[in-house]
MDAnalysis code that builds the backbone (N, CA, C; Angstrom):
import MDAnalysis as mda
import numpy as np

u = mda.Universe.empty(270, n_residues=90, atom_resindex=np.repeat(np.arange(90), 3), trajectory=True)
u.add_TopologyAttr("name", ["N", "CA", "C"] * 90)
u.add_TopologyAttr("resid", np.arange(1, 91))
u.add_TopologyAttr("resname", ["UNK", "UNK", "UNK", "UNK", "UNK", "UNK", "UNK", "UNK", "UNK", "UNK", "UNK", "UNK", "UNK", "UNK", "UNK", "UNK", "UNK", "UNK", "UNK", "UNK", "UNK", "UNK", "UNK", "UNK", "UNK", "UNK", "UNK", "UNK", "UNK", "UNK", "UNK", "UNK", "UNK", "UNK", "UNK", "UNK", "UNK", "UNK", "UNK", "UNK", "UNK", "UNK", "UNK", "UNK", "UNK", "UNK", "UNK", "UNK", "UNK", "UNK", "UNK", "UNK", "UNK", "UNK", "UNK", "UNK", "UNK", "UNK", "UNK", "UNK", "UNK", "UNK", "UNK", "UNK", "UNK", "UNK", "UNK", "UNK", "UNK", "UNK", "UNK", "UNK", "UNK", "UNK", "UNK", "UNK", "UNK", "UNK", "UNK", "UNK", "UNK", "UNK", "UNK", "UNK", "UNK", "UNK", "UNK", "UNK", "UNK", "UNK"])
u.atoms.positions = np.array([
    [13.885, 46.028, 17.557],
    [12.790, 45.098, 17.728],
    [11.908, 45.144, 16.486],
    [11.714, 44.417, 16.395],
    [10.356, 43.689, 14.933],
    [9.076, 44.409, 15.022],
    [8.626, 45.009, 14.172],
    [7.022, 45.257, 14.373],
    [6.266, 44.476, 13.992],
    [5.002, 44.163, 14.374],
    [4.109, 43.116, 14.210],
    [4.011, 42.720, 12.900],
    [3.924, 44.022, 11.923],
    [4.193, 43.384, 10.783],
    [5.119, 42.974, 9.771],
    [5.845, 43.040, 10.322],
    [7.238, 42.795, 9.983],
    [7.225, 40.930, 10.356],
    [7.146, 40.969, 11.715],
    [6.890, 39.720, 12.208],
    [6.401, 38.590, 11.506],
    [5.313, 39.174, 10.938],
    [4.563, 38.312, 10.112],
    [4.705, 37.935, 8.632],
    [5.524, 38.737, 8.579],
    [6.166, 39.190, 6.648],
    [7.250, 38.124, 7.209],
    [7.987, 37.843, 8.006],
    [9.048, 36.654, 8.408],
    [8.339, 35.498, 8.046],
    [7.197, 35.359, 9.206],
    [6.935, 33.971, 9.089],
    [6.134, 33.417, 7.962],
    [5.542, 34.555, 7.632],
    [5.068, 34.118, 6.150],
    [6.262, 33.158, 5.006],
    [7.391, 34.095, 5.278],
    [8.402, 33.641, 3.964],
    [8.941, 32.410, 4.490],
    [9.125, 32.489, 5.842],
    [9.610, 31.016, 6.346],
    [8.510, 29.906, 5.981],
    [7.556, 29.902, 6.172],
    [6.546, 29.087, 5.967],
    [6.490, 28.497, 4.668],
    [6.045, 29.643, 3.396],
    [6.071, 29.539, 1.956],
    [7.396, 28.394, 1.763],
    [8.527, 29.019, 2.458],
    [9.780, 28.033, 1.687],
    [9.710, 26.607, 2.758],
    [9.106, 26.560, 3.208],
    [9.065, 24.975, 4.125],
    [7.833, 23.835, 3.600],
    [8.376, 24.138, 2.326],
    [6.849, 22.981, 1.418],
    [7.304, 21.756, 1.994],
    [6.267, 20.597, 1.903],
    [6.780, 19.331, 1.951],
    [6.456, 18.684, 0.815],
    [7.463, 17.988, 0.867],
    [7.485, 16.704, -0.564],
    [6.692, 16.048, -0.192],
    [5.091, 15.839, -1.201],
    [4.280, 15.015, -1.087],
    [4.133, 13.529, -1.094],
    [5.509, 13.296, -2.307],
    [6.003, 11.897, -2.671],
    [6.293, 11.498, -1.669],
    [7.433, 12.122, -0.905],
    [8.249, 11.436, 0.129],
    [7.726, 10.985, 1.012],
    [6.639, 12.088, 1.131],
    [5.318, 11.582, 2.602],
    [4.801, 10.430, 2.826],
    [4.142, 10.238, 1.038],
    [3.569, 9.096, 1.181],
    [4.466, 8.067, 1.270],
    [5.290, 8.014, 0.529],
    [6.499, 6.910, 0.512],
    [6.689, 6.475, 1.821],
    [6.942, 7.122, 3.249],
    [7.240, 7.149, 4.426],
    [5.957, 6.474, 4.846],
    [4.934, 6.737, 4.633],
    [3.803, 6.464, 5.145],
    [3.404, 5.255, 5.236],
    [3.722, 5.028, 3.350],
    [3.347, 3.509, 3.012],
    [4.534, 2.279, 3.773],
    [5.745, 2.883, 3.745],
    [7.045, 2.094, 4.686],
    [6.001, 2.055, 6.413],
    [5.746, 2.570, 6.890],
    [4.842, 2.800, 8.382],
    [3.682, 1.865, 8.312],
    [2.752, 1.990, 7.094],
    [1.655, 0.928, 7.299],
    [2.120, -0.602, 6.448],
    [3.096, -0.322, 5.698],
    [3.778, -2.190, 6.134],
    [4.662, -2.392, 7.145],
    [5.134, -1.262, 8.414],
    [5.502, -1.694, 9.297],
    [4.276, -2.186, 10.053],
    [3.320, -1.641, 10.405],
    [2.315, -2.335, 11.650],
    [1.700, -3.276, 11.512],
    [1.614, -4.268, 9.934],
    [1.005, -5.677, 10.394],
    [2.443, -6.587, 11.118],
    [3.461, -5.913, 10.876],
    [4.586, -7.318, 11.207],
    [5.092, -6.611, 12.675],
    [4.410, -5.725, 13.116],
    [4.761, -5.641, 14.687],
    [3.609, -6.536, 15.390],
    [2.949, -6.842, 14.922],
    [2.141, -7.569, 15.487],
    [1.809, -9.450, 14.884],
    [2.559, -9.661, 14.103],
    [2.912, -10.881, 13.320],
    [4.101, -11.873, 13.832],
    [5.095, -10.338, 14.148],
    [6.613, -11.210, 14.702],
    [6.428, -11.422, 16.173],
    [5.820, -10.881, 17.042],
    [5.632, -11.417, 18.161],
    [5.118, -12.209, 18.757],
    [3.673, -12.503, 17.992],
    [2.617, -13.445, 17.941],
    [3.495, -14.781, 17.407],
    [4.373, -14.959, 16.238],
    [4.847, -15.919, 15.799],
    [6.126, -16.495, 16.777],
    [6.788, -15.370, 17.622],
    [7.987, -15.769, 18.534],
    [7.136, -16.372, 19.776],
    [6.155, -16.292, 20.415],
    [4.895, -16.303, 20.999],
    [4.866, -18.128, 20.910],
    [4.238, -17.983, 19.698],
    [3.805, -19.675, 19.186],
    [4.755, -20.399, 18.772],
    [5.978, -19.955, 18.354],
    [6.871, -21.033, 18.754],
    [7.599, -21.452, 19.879],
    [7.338, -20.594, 21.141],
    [7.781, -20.929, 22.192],
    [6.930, -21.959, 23.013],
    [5.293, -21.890, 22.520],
    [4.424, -22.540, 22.883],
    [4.354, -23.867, 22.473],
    [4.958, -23.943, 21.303],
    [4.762, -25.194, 20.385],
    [6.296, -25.634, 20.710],
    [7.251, -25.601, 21.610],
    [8.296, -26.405, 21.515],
    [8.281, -27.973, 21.121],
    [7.327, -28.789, 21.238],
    [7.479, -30.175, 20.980],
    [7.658, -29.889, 19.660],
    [7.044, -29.384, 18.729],
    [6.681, -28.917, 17.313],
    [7.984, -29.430, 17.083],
    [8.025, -29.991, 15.449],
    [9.385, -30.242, 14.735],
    [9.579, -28.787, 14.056],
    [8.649, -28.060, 13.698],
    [8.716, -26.708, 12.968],
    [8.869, -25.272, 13.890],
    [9.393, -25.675, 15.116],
    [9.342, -24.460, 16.292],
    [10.506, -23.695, 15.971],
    [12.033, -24.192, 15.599],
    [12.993, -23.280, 14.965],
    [12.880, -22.806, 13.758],
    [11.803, -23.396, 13.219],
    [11.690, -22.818, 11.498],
    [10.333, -21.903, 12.007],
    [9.197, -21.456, 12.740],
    [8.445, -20.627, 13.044],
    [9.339, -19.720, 14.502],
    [10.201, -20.007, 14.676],
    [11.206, -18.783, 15.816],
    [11.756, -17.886, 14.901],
    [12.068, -18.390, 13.960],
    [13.006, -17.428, 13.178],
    [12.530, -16.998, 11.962],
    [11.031, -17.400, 11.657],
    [10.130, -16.125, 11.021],
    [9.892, -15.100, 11.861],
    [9.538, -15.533, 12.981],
    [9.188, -14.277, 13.552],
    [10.204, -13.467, 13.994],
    [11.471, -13.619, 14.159],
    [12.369, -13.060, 14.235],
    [12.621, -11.653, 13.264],
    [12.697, -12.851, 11.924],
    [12.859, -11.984, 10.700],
    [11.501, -11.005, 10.897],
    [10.698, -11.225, 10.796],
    [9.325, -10.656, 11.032],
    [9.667, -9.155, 11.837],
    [10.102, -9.676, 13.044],
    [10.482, -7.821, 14.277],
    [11.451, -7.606, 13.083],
    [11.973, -7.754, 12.910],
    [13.668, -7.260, 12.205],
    [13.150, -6.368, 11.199],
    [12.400, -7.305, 10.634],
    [11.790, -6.421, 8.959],
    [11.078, -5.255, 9.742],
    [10.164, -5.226, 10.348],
    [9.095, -3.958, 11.253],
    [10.264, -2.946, 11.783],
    [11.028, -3.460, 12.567],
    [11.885, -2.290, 13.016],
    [12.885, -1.210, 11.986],
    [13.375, -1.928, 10.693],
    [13.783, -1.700, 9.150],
    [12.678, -0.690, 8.725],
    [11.347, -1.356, 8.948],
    [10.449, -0.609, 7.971],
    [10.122, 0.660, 8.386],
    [9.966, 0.658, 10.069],
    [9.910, 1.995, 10.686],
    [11.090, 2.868, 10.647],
    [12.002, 2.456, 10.760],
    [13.337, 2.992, 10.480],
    [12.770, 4.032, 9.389],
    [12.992, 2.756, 8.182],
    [12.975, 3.788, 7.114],
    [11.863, 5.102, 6.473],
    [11.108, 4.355, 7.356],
    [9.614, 5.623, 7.246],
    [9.885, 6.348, 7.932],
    [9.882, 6.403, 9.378],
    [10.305, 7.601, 10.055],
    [11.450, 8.913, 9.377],
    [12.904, 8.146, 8.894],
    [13.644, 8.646, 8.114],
    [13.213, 9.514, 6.690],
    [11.872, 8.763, 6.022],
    [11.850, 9.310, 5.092],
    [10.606, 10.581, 4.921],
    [10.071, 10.341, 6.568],
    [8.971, 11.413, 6.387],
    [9.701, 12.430, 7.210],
    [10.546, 12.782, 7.836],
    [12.039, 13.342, 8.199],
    [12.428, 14.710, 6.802],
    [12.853, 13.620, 5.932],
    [13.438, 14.028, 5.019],
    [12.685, 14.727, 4.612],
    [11.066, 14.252, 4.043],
    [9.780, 14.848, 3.390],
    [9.719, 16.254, 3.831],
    [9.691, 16.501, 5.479],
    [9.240, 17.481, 6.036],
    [10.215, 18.704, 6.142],
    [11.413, 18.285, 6.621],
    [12.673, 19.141, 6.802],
    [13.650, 19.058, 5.233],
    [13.452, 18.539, 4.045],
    [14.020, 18.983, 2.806],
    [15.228, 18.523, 3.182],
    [15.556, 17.423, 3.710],
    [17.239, 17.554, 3.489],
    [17.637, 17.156, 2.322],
])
């Protein structure tokens, strides 16, 4: 069994070697805050073109907002993934 200080001489060294990449963080971060205006852009826009069916422009505003979720779900993707990476060093 471990003595207390021993214990702590572990988690110390585990700790020291578990830096995170600062770059990557932010990188992830900044992918996360251009995901949250278009989670709230693509729905609002799938929204108003369902509202506006008479509209001649209702399939050309359906499928911004489409693209719109698509891009948000991409962007979180890749942030989540890259603050992942940031934290755990792969």
């Amino acid at each position: 069994m471990l003595s207390p200080i021993k214990t702590e001489l572990v988690c110390e060294s585990l700790f020291k070697s578990m830096g995170t990449n600062k770059e990557l963080l932010s990188k992830g971060i900044k992918y996360l805050a251009g995901a949250l205006p278009l989670l709230f852009i693509g729905p609002s826009l799938i929204y108003n073109a369902f509202m506006n069916q008479q509209n001649a422009w209702h399939y050309l505003v359906l499928a911004i907002g489409i693209i719109a979720c698509l891009a948000a779900m991409f962007l979180l993707y890749l942030g989540l993934k890259t603050i992942m990476k940031s934290l755990f060093n792969d």
